[in-house]
N, C-alpha and C positions, 0 to 999 in steps of 0.2 A: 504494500500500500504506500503512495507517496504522498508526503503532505507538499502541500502547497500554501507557500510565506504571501502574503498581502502584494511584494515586487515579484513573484513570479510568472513564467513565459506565459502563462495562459489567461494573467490579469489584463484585463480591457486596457486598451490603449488611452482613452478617455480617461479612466481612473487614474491610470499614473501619471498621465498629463497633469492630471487636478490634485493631487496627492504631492506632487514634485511642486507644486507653486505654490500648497501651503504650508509645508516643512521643510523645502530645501531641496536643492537635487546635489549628487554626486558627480560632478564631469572633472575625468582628467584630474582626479586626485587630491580637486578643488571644493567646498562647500561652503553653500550661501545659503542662508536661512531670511525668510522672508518674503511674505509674496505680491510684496511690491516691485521686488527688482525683478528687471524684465528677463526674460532666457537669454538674449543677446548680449547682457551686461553679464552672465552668471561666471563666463569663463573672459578670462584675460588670456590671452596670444602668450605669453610669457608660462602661466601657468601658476603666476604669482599673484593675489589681493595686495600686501602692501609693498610700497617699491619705496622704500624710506630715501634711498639717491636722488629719486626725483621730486619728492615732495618737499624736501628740504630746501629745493629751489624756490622755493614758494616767498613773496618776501618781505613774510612774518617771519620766516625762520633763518632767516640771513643774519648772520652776526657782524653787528653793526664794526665799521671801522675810523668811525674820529673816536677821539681820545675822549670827548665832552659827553657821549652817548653812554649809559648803562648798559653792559652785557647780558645781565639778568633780567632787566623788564620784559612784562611780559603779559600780556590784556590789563593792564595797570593805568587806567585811564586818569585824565588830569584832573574830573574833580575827587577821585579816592586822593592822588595826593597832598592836594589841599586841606582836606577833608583832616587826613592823619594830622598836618603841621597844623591844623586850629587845634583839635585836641589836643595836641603837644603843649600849646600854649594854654588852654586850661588846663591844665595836669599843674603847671610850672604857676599858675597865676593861685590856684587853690593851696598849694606848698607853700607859698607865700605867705598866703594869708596865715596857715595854721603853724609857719613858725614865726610871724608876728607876736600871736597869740602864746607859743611858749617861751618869747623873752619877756610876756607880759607878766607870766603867771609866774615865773623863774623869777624874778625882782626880789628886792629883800621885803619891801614894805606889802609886797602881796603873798608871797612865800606858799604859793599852794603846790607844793612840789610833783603831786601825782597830776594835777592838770598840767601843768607845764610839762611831766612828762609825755603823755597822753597823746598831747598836739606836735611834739618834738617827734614821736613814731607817726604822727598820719602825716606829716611834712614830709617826710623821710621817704614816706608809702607815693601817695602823690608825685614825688621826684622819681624813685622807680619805674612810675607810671609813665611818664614821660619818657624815660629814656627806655624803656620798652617799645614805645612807640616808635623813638625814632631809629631802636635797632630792626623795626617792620618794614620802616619807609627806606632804610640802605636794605635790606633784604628782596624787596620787591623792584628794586634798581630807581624807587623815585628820589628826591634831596631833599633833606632836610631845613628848613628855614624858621630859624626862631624870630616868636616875634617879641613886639614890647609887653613887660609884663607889667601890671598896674602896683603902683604903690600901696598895701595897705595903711590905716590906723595903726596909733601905737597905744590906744587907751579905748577899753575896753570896759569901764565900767559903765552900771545903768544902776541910775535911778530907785526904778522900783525893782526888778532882777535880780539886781547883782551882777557883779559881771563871771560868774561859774555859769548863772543858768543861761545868760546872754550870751555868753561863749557859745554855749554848745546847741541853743538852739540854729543859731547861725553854723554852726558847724554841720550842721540835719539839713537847711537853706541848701547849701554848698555840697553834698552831697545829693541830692538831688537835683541841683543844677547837673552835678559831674553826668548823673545817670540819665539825665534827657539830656544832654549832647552824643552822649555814647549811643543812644537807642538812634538822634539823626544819623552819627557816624555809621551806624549800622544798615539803615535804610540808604545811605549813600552804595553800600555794598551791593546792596540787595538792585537797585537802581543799574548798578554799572555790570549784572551777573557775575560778581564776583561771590564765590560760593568759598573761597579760602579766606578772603579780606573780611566774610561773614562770620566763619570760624574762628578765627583767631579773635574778634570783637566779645563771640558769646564766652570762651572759652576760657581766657584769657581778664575779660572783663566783669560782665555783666553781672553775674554771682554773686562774684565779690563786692560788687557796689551794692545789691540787694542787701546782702547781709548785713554794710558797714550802715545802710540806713537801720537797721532794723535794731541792732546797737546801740547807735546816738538815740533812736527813739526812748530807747529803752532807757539812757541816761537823761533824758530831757522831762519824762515823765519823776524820777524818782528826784531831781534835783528841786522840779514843783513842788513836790511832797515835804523836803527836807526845808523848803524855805533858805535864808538868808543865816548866816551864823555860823554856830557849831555843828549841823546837818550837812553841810557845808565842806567842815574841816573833817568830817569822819568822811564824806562821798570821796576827799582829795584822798587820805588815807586808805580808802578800799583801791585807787586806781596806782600810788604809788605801791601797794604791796601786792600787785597785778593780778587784782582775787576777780576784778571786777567789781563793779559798782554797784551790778545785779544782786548781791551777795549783801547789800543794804538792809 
């Protein structure tokens, strides 16, 4: 008894016709899947699909020859680079501000040491943040261009606040300033189909900024509660013995 396979000699011509254009046919050692491509395209004269020689001619993929051109760019369009050197420059103008804030609190006549700490790591944090950025914009072959960063204040007290809780509610301000520029940066990505410059945005950023709000929130709520004072000098004390503040 012989079986007979679904491509065997006695299947309808018809069938294999239609069978071959919707999962591929076999010519010459070649296969092409899909049945949009016509039978005339299925096989190459060569016996080859990719011929990397020639495509390489192609002239995106021509390696540039003045000295002023990046060898690595590469779909890196000009407003993604712009895009990164704004956010460079808020990363750099945010640093700023919070290490204003820790020669404010650092002073002798204000002496809250775990705030001035506090603001001394997110300055620190922020300047990372920038120079992450700008080892993206040399990685992707765009340049870097710093711009001017704005002066902060050097006095920081309030009124009716204090300046602990006024600190850090501006400090919550500025973080979610940071995190609606990174969500435009992101949609700059998304805008120009870059799916790596999208990655590296979620990956790299966006978490982190969630979380550092969620943080300050949580000091900004517990500083209302302590009031002005001694509530005050225990919240700076939880944040210099790096228990957290939470821990109130």
């Amino acid at each position: 008894m012989s079986l007979q396979t679904p491509f065997s000699s006695s299947s309808s011509p018809f069938l294999l016709k239609n069978l071959g254009k919707s999962i591929g046919f076999v010519r010459s050692g070649v296969v092409r899947c899909g049945s949009s491509v016509s039978e005339e395209n299925l096989v190459m004269s060569s016996g080859v699909l990719f011929q990397p020689f020639e495509e390489v001619k192609k002239e995106e993929f021509i390696v540039p020859i003045s000295p002023q051109k990046s060898l690595a760019r590469q779909r890196y369009f000009d407003e993604s680079e712009a895009a990164i050197n704004e956010q460079i420059n808020v990363e750099y103008n945010v640093s700023y501000v919070y290490h204003a804030l820790y020669a404010y609190f650092d002073r002798d006549n204000i002496a809250l040491k775990g705030l001035a700490k506090f603001f001394k790591e997110s300055s620190e944090e922020e300047r990372e943040h920038a120079e992450k950025l700008m080892q993206y914009q040399n990685m992707r072959g765009g340049r870097v261009k710093l711009n001017t960063v704005v002066a902060p204040p050097s006095e920081f007290e309030h009124v009716e606040k204090g300046d602990a809780l006024y600190a850090m509610e501006l400090a919550l301000s500025l973080e979610k300033l940071v995190n609606e520029k990174l969500l435009c940066l992101h949609a700059v990505a998304d805008r120009n189909n870059d799916p790596q410059m999208a990655d590296f945005i979620e990956s790299e950023f966006l978490v982190e900024q969630v979380e550092a709000i969620k943080k300050i929130s949580d000091y900004v709520s517990q500083l209302r509660r302590v009031g002005k004072g001694h509530g005050v000098w225990h919240f700076d004390q939880m944040l210099l013995d790096g228990g957290g503040a939470a821990a109130v």
